[in-house]
C-alpha positions in Angstrom: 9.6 -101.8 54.3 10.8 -104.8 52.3 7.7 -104.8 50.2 8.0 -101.7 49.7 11.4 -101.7 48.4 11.0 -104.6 46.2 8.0 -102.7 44.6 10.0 -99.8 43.9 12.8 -101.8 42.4 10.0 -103.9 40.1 8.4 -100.6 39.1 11.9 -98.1 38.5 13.5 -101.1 36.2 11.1 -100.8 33.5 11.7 -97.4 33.5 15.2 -97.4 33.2 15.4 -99.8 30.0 12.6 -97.7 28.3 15.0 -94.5 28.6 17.6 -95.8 26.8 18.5 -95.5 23.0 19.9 -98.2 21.0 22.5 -96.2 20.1 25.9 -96.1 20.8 27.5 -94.2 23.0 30.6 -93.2 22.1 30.8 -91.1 18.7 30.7 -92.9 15.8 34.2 -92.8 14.0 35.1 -90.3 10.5 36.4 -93.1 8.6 34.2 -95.7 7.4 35.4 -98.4 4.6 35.2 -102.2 3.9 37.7 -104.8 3.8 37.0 -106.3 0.1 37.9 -109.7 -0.6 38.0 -112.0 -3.7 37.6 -115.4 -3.9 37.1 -118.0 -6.5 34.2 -120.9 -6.5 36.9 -123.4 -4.5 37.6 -120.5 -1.5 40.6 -119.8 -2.8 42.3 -116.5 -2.0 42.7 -114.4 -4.9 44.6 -110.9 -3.5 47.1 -114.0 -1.7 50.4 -113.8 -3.5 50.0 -110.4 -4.9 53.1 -108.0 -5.1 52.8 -105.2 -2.5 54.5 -101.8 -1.9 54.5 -99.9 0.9 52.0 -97.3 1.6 52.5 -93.6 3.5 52.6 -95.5 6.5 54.8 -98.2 5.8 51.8 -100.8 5.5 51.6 -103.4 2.7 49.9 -101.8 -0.2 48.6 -102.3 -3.7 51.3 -101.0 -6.1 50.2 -98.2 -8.3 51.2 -99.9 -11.6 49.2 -102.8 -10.9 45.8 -101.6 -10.7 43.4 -98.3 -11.5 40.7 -97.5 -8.9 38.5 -94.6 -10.2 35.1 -92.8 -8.7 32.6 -92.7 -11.0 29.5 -91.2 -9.8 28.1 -89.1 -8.1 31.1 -87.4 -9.9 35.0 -87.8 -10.2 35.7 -84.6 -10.1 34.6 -84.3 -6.4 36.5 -87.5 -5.0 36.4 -86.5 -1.4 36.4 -90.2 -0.5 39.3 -91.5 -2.7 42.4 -93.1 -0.9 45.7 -92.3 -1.8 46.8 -95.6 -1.8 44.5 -99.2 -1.5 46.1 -101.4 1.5 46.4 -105.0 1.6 45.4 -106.7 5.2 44.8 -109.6 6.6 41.5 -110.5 7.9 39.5 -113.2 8.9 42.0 -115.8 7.1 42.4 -113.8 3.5 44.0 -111.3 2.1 41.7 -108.2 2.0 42.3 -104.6 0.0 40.7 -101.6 2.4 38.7 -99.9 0.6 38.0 -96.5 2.5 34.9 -95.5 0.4 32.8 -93.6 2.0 32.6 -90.2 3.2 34.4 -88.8 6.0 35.3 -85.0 5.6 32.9 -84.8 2.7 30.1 -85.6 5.2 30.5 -83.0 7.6 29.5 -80.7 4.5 26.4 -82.9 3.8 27.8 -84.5 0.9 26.0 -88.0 1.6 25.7 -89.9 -2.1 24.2 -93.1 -0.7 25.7 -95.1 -4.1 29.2 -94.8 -5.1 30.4 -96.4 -8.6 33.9 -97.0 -9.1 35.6 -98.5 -12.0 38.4 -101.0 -11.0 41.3 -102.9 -13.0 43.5 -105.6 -11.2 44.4 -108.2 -13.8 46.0 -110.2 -10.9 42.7 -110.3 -9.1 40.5 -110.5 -12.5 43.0 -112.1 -15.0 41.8 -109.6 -17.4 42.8 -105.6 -17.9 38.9 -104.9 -18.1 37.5 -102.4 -16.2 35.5 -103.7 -13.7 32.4 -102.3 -11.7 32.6 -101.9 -8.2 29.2 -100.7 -6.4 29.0 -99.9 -2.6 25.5 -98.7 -1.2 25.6 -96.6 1.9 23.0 -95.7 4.4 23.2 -92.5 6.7 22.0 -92.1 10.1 21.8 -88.2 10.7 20.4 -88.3 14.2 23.8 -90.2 15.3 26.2 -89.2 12.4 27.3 -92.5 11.0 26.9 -94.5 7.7 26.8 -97.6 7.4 27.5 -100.3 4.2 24.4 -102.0 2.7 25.5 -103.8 -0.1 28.2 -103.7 -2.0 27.9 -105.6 -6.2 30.6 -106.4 -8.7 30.0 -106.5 -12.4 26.6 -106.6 -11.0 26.8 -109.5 -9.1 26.7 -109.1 -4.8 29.1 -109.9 -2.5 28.3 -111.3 0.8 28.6 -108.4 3.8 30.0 -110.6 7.3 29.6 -107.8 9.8 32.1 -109.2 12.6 33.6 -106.8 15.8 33.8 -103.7 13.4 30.5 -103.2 11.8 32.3 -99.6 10.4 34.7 -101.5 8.3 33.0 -105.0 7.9 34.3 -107.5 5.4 32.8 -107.9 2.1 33.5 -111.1 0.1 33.6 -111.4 -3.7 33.5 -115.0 -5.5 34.8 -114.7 -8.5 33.9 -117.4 -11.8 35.9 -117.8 -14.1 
């Protein structure tokens, strides 16, 4: 009877593992964004010292007269993923501006662009009052119902993507040269 048992348990584990998706199981959540930060070649935090407001709810934010933030494609007239405000957070040691960029409502009524273009003017980050090119590339799993961020350029250039404990909202870092 022990033999048996043992064989049973040897040949029903197997089994078990090759049931299983790699997929999560709890739903995936309607908000997906990146936590952008900006850098120069030394490490040094460029959002740090920046003026904040306070956003709707009461969290440090970006105030409007400071910066423009501005879809682009697929088209600017259908900003379904815009914020109404960008936040300023901490994370990982610097100061981060959460950029809630891709879809969430929109997606429901398959509205997937899997490149978003945004045009972006901070002189405090960029020391200049150019427009600058923000890029995020998104890919969609339809089976499960989630997107997730690919790559992400500024002015052309990439920024490194550190997936940590929230792979939904990861951290993107820009270095900046002057």
């Amino acid at each position: 009877m022990r033999h048996f048992s043992v064989f049973l348990l040897a040949t029903l584990f197997p089994l078990i593992f090759m049931g299983c998706k790699s997929e999560e199981d709890s739903y995936p959540p309607i908000h997906y964004g990146y936590n952008l930060a900006f850098v120069d070649e030394n490490g040094n935090d460029l959002i740090e010292g920046m003026q904040t407001g306070l956003g709707r709810n009461g969290k440090p934010a970006l105030r409007e007269k400071d910066y423009s933030y501005k879809l682009v494609e697929p088209d600017s007239k259908d900003d379904f993923t815009g914020p109404d405000c960008i936040y300023v957070e901490s994370r990982d040691g610097l100061f981060t501006l959460a950029i809630f960029d891709a879809l969430w409502d929109g997606y429901k009524y398959d509205k997937k662009p899997e490149v978003l273009r945004r045009t972006f003017v901070c002189p405090y980050i960029f020391g200049d009052g150019e427009e600058h090119s923000i890029i995020s590339h998104w890919k969609y799993n339809d089976g499960y119902g989630s997107v997730e961020l690919i790559r992400v350029t500024i002015d052309g250039v990439d920024a490194r993507i550190e997936l940590g404990a929230d792979k939904y909202h990861p951290l993107v870092v820009v270095v900046l040269t002057k």
